[in-house]
Structure formats: structure tokens, C-alpha cells
C-alpha positions in Angstrom: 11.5 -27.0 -16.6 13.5 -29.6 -18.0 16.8 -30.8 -16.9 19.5 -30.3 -19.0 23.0 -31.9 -19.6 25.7 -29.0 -19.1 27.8 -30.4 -22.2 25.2 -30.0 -24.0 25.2 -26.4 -23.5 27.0 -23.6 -25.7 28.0 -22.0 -22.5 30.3 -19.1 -24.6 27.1 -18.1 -26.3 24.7 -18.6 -23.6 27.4 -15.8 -21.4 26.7 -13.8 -24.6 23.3 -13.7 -24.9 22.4 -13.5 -21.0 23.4 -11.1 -18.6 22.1 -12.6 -15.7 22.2 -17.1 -15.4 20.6 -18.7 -12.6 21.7 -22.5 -12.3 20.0 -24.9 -10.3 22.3 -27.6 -10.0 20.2 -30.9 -9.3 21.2 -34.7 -9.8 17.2 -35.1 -10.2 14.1 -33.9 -8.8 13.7 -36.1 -5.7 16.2 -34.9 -3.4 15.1 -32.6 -0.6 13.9 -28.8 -1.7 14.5 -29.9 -5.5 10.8 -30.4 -6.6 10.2 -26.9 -4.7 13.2 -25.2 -6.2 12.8 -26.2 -9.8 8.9 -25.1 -9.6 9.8 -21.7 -8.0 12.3 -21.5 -11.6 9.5 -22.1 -13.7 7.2 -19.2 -11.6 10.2 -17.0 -11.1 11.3 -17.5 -15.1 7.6 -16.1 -16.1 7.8 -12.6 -14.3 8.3 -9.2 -15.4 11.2 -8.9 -12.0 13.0 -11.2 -13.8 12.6 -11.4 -17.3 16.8 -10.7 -17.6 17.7 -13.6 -16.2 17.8 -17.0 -17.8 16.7 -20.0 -15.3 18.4 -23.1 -16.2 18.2 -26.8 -14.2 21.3 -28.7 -15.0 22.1 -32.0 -14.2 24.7 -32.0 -11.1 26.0 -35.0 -11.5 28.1 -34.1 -14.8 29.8 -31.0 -12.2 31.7 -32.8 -9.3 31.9 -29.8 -6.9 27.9 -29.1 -6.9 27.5 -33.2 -6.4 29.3 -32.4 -3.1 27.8 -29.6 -2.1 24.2 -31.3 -2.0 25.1 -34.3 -0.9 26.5 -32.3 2.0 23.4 -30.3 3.2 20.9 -32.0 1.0 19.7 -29.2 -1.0 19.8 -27.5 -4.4 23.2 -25.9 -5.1 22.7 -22.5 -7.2 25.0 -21.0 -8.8 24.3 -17.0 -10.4 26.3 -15.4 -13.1 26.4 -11.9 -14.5 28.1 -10.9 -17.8 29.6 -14.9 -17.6 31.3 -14.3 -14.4 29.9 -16.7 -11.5 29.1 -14.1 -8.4 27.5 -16.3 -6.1 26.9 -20.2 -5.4 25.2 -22.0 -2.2 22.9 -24.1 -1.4 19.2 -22.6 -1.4 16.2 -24.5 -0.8 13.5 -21.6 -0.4 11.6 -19.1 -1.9 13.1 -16.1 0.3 17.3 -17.4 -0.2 17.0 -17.7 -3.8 15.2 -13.9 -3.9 18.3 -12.6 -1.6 20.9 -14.5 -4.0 19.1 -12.6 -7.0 18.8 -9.2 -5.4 22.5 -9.6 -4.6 23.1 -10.7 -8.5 21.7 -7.2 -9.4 23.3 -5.0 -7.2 26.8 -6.8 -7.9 29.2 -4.3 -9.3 32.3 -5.7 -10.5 35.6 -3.9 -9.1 38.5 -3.0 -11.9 
């Protein structure tokens, strides 16, 4: 998967288009868990269980609050939308955290 710069994203269409958005918010492959994370996209992104969502790997270090986060713990900060609302963010840096953070993005019901 290959790292993309968030302004050079049409994020109004991209809400649009997706229901579900899974960002991995990276600054570049070699910090601890990224490699991991951004292969389990790739795997994850080829599946019938989650052919709604759109993966993406953006570059954290054009979004100052995910830079934070992982310089914090050290990890990949995710961040999961649904219908263009953000849900959910954290750092995850296994398999098992980013399946919770997904099964919680489906079951999400917004409250009116």
C-alpha cells in the first residue's frame, strides 16, 4: 500500500463514496508496528469481511495530533470513520486491536 499525502486527498468525496475509512496514520514505515500494520491493510483490504471499508496509509506527519500520538507510544495511530464521521482513533499495533476497532466501526449506531 502506498503512503499517501492527506492534501492530496478529496476527503468530501472520498466521505461520499465510502462508508466505512480506515486510516493508518504513519510518518513512514520504520517506526515500531508500522511495517506490520500497513501489511495487515493490504491483507485486510483484499477480504470479502471487509470489502466496505476503504484502507488508506496517510502520511502523519502532515496531521499534528496523530504525530503526537505515535511519538508518544510508538505505534500506528488509526483513525475509523463511518458515513465521514470519525468514531474511533488510537494507537493499534496488532492484528487482534485493529479487528476489535473494526467490529466496533460496524456495530456503531449514531444517536439523533
Amino acid at each position: 500500500m502506498k503512503i499517501t499525502n492527506s492534501d492530496k486527498i478529496d476527503w468530501p468525496n472520498l466521505f461520499l463514496e465510502n462508508k466505512f475509512i480506515v486510516v493508518n496514520y504513519q510518518p513512514e514505515i520504520t517506526c515500531k508496528g508500522c511495517k506490520e500494520m500497513n501489511d495487515l491493510f493490504q491483507k485486510l483490504d483484499k477480504t470479502d469481511e471487509y470489502k466496505n471499508v476503504k484502507f488508506l496509509w496517510i502520511d502523519s506527519r502532515n496531521n499534528p495530533i496523530a504525530e503526537q500520538f505515535i511519538k508518544k507510544r510508538q505505534a500506528p495511530f488509526i483513525a475509523v470513520f463511518k458515513e465521514g464521521f470519525l468514531v474511533e482513533c488510537d494507537n493499534v499495533s496488532e492484528e487482534k486491536g485493529l479487528r476489535d476497532m473494526l467490529d466496533r466501526l460496524f456495530a456503531f449506531k449514531f444517536k439523533l
